[in-house]
C-alpha positions as CSV (number, residue, x, y, z in Angstrom):
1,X,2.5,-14.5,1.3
2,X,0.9,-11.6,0.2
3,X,0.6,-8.8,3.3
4,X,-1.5,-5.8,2.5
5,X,-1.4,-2.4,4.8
6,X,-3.3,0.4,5.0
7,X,-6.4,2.3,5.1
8,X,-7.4,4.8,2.3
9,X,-9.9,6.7,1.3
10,X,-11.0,7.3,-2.3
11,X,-13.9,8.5,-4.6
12,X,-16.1,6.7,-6.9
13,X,-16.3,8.5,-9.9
14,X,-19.8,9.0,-11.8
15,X,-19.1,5.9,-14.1
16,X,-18.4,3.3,-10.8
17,X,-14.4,3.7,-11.5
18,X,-12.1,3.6,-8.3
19,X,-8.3,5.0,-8.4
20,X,-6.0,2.2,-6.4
21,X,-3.8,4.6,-4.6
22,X,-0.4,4.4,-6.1
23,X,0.8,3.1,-2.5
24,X,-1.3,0.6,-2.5
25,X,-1.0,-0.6,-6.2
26,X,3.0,-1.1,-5.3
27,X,2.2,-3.3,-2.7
28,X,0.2,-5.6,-5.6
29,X,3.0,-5.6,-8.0
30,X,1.2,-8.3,-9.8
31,X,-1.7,-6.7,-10.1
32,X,-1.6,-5.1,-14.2
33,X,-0.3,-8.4,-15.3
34,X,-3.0,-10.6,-13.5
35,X,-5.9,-8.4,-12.5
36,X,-7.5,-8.7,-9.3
37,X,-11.1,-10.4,-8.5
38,X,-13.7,-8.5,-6.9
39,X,-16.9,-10.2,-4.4
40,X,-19.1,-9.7,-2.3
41,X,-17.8,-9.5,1.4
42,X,-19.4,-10.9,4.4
43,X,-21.0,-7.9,5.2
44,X,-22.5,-5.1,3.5
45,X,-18.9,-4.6,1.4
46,X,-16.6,-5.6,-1.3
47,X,-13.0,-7.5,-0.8
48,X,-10.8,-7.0,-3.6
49,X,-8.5,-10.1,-3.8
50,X,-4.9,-10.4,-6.1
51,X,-5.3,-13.1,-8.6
52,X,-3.5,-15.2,-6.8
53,X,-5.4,-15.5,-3.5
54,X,-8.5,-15.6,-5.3
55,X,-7.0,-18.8,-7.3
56,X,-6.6,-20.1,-3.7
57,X,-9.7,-19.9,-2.1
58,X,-11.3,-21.3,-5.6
59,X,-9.1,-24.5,-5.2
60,X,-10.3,-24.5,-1.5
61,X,-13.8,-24.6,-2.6
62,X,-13.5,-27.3,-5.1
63,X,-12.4,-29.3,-1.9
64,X,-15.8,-28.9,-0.6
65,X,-18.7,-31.6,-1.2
66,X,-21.1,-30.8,-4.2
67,X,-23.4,-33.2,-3.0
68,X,-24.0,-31.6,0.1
69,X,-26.5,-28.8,0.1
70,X,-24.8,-26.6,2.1
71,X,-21.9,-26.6,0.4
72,X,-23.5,-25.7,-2.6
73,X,-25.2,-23.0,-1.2
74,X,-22.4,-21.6,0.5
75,X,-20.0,-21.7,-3.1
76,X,-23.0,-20.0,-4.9
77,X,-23.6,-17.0,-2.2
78,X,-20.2,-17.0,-2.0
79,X,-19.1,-16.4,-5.9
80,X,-22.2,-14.3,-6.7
81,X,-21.0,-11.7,-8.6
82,X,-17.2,-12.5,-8.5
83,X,-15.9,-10.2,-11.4
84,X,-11.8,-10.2,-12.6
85,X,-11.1,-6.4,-12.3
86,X,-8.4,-4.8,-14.4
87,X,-6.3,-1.6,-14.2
88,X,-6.8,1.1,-16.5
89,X,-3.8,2.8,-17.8
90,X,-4.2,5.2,-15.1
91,X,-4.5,2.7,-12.5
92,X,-8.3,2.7,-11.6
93,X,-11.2,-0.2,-11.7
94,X,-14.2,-1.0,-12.7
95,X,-16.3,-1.7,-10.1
96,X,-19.5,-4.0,-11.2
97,X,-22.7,-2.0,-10.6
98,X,-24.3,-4.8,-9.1
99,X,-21.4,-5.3,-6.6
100,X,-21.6,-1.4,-5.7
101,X,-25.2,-1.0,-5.4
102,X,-24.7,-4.5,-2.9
103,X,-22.2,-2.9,-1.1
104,X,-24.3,0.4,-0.7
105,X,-21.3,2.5,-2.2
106,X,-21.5,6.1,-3.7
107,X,-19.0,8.7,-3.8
108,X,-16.6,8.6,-1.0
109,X,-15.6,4.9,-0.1
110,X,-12.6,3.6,2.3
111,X,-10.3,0.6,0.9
112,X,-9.2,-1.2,4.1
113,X,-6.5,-3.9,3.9
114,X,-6.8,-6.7,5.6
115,X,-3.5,-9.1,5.4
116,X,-3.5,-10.5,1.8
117,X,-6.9,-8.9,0.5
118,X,-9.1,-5.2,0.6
119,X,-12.3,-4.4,1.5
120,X,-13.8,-2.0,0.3
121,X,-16.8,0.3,2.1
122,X,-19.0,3.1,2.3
123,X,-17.1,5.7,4.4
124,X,-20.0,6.3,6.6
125,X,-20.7,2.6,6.8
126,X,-17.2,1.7,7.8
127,X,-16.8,4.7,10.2
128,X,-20.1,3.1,11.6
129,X,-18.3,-0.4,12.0
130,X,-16.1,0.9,15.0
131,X,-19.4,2.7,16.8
132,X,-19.5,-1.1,17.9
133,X,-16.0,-2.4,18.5
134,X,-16.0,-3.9,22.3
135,X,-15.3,-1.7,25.2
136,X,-12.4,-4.0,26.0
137,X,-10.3,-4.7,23.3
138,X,-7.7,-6.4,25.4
139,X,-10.4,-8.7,26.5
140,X,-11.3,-9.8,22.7
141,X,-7.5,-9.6,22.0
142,X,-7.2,-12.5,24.9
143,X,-10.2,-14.6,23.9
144,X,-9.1,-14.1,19.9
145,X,-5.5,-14.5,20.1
146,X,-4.7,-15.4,24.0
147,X,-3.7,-19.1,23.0
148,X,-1.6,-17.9,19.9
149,X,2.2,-19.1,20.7
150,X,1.7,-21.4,23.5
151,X,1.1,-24.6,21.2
152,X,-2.6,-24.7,21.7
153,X,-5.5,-24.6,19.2
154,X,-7.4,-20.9,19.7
């Protein structure tokens, strides 16, 4: 399983490339071989996936019911934009101008790992993220993960 870690901060340069951090490009050792796919995130941001989870969640979504409207809509808001991003020869990407205007990036931007993909944000947007985190974290911890272990469904 893939297991990202770590929180960077980088720059967009004028032409929308991003330098992976060389820490973070070893944990993606596949990464020049396969290239990575790059979407829209659930929020205003991008998630940077390896190949290979990407190819996962794909097969997931063929599971889904075509004929259902939902479905449909969901796999279409879901893969707008989806681009395959490939590392330069000095290890940066491309990031789709349509993706970065989405995500509301400019110069300074943090990639933030989260378990087997990245998201990637505005600085001041994702500085803005933790204004809100809960006043009790323990308490969300509980409610989250409380069941975790003891052989019942969270």
């Amino acid at each position: 399983m893939t297991q990202l870690i770590g929180e960077f901060d980088c720059k967009l340069d004028a032409k929308g490339r991003l330098m992976v951090p060389s820490v973070l490009k070893k944990q993606l050792p596949m990464a020049e071989q396969d290239g990575l796919v790059v979407n829209r995130g659930f929020e205003k941001n991008l998630i940077i996936y390896p190949k290979n989870i990407w190819d996962g969640i794909v097969v997931e979504l063929g599971k889904l019911n075509a004929y259902e409207a939902k479905n449909r809509e969901f796999i279409r808001s879901f893969t707008r934009g989806a681009t395959i991003l490939s590392l330069d020869a000095t290890g940066r990407v491309l990031l789709p101008k349509s993706l970065a205007d989405y995500a509301g990036l400019g110069g300074e931007v943090v990639l933030a790992c989260q378990l087997d993909r990245i998201e990637v944000w505005d600085k001041t947007a994702y500085e803005g993220i933790f204004d809100n985190v809960p006043e009790n974290f323990a308490n969300l911890a509980e409610e989250v993960m409380g069941k975790k272990g003891r052989g019942e469904d969270a």
